[in-house]
C-alpha positions as CSV (number, residue, x, y, z in Angstrom):
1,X,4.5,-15.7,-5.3
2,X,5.7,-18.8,-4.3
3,X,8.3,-21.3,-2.4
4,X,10.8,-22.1,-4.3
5,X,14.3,-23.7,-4.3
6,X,16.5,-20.8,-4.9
7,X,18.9,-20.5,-7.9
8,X,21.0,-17.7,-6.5
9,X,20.7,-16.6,-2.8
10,X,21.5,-12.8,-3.9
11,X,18.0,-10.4,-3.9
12,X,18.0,-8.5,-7.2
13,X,16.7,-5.3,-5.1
14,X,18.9,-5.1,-2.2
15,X,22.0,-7.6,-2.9
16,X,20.8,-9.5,0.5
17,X,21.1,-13.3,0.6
18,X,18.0,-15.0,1.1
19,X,17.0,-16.8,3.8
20,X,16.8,-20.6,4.2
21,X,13.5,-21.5,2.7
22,X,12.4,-18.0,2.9
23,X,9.5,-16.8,0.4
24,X,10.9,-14.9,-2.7
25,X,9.2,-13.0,-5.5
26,X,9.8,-13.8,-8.6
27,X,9.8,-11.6,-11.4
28,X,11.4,-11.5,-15.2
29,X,13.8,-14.4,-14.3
30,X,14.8,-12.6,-11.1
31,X,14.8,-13.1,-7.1
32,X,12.9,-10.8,-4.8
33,X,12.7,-10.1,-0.9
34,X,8.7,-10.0,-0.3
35,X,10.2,-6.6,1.7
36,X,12.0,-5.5,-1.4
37,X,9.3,-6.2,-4.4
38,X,7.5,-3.0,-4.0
39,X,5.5,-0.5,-6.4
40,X,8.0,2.2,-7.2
41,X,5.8,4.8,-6.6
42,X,4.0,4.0,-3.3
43,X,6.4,1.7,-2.0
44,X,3.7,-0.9,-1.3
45,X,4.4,-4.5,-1.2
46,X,3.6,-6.2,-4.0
47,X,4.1,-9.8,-3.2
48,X,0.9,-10.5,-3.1
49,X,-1.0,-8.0,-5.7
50,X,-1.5,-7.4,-8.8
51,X,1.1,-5.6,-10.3
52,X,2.3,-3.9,-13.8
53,X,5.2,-3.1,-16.0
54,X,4.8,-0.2,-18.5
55,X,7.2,-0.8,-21.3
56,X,7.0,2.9,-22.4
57,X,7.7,4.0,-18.3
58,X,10.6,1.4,-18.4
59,X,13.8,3.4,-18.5
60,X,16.6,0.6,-17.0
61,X,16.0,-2.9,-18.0
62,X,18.1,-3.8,-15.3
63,X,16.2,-2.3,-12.6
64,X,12.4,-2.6,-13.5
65,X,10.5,-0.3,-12.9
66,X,7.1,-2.0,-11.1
67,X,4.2,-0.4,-10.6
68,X,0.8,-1.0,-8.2
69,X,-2.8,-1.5,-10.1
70,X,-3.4,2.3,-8.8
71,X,-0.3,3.6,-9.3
72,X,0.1,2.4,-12.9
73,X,-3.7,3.7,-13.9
74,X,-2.1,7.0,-12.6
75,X,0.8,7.0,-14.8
76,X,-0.8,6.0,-18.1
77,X,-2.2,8.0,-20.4
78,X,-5.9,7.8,-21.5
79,X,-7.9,7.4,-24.8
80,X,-8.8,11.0,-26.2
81,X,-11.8,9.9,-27.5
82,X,-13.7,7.7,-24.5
83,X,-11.0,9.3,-22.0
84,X,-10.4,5.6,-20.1
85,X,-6.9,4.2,-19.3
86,X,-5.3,2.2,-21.3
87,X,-4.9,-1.4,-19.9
88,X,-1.7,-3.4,-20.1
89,X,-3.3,-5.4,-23.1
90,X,-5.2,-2.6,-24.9
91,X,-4.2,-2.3,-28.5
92,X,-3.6,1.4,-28.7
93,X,-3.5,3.3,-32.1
94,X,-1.4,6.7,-32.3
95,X,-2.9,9.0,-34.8
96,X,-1.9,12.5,-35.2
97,X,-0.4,12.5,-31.8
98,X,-3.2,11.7,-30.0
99,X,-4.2,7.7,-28.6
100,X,-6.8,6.2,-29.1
101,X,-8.6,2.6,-28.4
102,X,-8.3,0.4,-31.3
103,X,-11.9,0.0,-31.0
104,X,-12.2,3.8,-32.5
């Protein structure tokens, strides 16, 4: 994340004005807190880590639903055939309900 001159001085997450010069996520055109850009499932602090947006999980567009490296491996589903996790840039085919790798 990075310092940056601030557009808006409203946080996306918790409708707090930023700081003077403070630190702010940024994320999808919008203004985080550090304290307020947090995995929705853990709570941890994403800031600093690498961090995901499953477009299948996303149910508010609004209000994105960001997830930790672990907690998003949690939440995804798995190829039936090799039974690994899809990544965030895996090219999944569907056939007869079931997912699989594009590689099968």
């Amino acid at each position: 994340m990075i310092n940056v001159p601030i557009k808006t001085n409203i946080c996306k997450k918790c409708n707090n004005c930023f700081q003077h010069e403070e630190n702010i996520a940024l994320f999808k055109q919008h203004q985080y807190h550090f304290h307020c850009f947090l995995c929705i499932d853990c709570k941890k602090q994403l800031s600093h880590e690498s961090f995901y947006l499953d477009e299948k999980l996303q149910l508010d567009i609004s209000n994105p639903q960001i997830y930790c490296e672990t907690c998003y491996y949690k939440r995804c589903s798995s190829c039936i055939e090799c039974n690994q996790t899809f990544t965030p840039t895996s090219i999944i085919i569907e056939f007869q309900g079931q997912e699989y790798h594009n590689e099968w």
